[in-house]
C-alpha positions in Angstrom: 1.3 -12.8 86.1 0.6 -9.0 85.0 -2.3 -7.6 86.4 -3.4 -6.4 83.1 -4.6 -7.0 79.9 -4.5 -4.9 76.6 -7.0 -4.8 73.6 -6.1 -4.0 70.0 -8.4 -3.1 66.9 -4.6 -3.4 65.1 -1.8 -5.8 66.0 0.5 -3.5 67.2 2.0 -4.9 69.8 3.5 -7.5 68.3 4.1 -11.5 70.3 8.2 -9.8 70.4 6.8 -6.3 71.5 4.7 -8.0 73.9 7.3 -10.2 75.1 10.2 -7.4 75.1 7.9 -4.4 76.5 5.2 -5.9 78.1 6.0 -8.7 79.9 3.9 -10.8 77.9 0.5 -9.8 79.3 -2.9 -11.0 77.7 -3.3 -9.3 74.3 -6.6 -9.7 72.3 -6.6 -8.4 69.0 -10.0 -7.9 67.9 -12.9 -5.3 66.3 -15.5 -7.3 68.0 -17.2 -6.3 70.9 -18.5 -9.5 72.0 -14.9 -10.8 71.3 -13.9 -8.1 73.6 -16.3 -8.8 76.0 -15.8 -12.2 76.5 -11.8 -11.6 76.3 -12.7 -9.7 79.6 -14.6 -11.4 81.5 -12.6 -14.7 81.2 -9.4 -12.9 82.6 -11.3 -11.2 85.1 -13.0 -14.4 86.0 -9.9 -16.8 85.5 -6.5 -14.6 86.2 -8.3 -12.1 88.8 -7.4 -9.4 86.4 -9.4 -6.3 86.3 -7.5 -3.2 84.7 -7.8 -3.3 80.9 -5.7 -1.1 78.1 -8.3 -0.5 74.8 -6.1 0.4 72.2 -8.9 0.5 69.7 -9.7 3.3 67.4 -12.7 5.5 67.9 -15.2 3.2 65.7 -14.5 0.0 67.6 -14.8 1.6 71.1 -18.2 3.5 70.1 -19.1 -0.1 69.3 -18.3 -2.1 72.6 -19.9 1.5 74.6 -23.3 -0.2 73.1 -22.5 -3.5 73.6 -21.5 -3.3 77.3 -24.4 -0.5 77.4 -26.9 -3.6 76.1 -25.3 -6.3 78.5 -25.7 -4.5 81.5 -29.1 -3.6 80.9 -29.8 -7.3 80.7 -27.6 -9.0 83.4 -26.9 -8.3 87.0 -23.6 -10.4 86.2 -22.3 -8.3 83.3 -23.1 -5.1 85.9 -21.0 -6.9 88.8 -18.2 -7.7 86.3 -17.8 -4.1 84.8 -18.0 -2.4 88.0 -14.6 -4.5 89.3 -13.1 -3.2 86.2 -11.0 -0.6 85.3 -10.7 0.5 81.5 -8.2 2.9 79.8 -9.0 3.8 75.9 -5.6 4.7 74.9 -6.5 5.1 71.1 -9.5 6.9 70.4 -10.3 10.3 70.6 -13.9 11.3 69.1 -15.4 13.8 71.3 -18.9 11.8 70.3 -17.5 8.9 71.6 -16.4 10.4 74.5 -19.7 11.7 74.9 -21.6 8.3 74.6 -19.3 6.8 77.3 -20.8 9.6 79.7 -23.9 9.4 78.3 -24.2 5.7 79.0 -22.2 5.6 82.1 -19.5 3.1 80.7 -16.9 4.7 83.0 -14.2 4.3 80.6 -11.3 6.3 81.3 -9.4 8.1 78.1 -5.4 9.0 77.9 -5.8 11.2 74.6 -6.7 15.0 74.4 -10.3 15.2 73.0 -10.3 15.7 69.3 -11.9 19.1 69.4 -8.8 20.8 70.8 -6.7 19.1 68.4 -8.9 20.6 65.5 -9.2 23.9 67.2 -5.2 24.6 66.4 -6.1 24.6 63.1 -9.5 27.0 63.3 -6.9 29.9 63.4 -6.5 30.1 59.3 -8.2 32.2 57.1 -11.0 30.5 54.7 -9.2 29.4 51.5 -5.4 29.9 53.8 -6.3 26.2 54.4 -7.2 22.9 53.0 -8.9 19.9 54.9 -8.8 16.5 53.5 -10.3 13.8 55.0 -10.5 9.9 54.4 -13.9 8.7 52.6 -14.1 6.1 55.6 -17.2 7.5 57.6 -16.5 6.9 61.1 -17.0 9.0 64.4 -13.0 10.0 64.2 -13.0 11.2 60.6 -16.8 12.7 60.3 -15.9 15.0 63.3 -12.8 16.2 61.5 -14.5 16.8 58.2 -17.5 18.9 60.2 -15.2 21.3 61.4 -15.2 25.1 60.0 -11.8 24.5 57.7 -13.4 25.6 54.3 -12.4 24.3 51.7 -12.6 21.0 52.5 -12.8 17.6 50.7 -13.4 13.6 51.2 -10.3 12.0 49.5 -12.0 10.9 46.5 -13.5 14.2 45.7 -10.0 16.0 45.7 -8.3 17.0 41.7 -5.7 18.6 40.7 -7.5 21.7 40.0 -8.8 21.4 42.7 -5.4 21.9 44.6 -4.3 24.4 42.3 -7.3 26.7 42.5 -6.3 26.2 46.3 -2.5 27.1 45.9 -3.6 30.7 44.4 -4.4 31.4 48.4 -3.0 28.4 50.3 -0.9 28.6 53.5 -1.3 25.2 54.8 -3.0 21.8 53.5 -4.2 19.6 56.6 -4.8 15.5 56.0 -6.1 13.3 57.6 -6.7 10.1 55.9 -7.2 6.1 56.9 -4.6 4.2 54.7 -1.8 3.6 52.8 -3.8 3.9 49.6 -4.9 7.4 50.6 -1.8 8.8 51.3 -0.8 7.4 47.7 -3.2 9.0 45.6 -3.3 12.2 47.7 0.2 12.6 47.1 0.2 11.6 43.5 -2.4 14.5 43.0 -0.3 17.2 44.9 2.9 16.1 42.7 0.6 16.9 39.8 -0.3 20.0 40.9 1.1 23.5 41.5 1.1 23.2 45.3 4.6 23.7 47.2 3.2 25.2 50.7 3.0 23.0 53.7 1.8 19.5 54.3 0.5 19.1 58.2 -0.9 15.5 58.5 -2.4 14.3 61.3 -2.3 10.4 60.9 1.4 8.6 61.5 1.1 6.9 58.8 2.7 6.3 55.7 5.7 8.5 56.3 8.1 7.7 53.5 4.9 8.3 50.7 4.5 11.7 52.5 8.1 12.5 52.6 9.1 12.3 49.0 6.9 15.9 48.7 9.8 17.3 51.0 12.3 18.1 47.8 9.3 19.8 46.0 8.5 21.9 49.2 9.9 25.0 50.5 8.1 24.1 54.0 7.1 20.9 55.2 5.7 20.0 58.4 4.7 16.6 59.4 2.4 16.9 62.4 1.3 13.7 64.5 -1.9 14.6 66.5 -4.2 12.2 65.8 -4.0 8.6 66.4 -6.8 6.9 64.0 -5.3 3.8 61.0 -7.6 1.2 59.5 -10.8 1.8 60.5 -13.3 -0.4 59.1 
């Protein structure tokens, strides 16, 4: 049996990509911490297995850093069992999350860059050279983005076309970074509207073939993967 175990907010890996890829290891898919929790400590306790893979996004980890916070306060067992464990956050990337996990001493390992240098490569723009727009989901992922210093900047469901337009008289670059399919849709719905043929940088890898019919309107179009945030809830 594999000496590991993996956690998903999304069911990603697949039974077949589990099987194919992964050698069929223990796979919880889950947004709940005490799920997660007791998904844990019933491999640890059961199949002697003690390294963990959270591939959860930013909201659902900031969530199981209080619950694990909370349960070790309160049991000598839930501080024994953490301790023999080793966990990897392969998905999330909030720098405030990040900073809980120190905070609390959760000792949770991370694989991803820290948001803040991802957003820094775009701090180099002008005000007005470039446009932010974030999902309306309010999590710890997409609040950081939307507090950074890119002015102008909107929440999906306060971007218009004139909006965009009054944008294009200056614009260089437009940067997204939204939570759904349904985001994408209406963002690019707006933009085909609109007067706007500059460049598109997203930073979600998500619904590529929506963003990809703006390629024959644009003269430049850049399709950036940096992020790694999709249905928060």
């Amino acid at each position: 049996m594999k000496k590991v175990a993996l956690v998903q907010s999304l069911n990603t890996f697949t039974n077949q990509l589990n099987e194919k890829y992964l050698g069929n290891i223990p796979i919880l898919t889950s947004v709940n911490p005490i799920e997660i929790y007791k998904f844990i400590k019933q491999n640890s306790n059961k199949n002697c297995i003690f390294k963990y893979i959270l591939h959860v996004n930013s909201l659902v980890l900031n969530n199981f850093i209080d619950y694990i916070y909370n349960k070790k306060n309160k049991s000598i067992n839930a501080v024994s069992l953490l301790n023999k464990c080793i966990l990897v956050a392969t998905y999330s990337n909030a720098d405030s999350v990040r900073a809980k996990n120190i905070q609390y001493k959760t000792n949770i390992l991370f694989s991803l860059s820290p948001l803040s240098e991802i957003i820094k490569s775009y701090l180099g723009y002008p005000n007005d050279k470039a446009m932010l727009v974030v999902s309306d989901q309010s999590t710890p992922y997409y609040d950081q983005i939307f507090e950074s210093e890119i002015i102008p900047k909107y929440r999906i469901s306060d971007v218009t076309v004139d909006k965009i337009n009054n944008f294009t008289k200056t614009a260089i670059i437009m940067i997204v970074a939204l939570n759904s399919l349904e985001e994408v849709k209406l963002l690019t719905d707006l933009i085909l509207q609109s007067n706007y043929f500059q460049v598109v940088a997203s930073i979600e890898a998500i619904a590529i073939d929506e963003l990809f019919e703006l390629k024959i309107r644009f003269h430049q179009y850049l399709y950036v993967v940096l992020g790694l945030e999709f249905g928060v809830t």
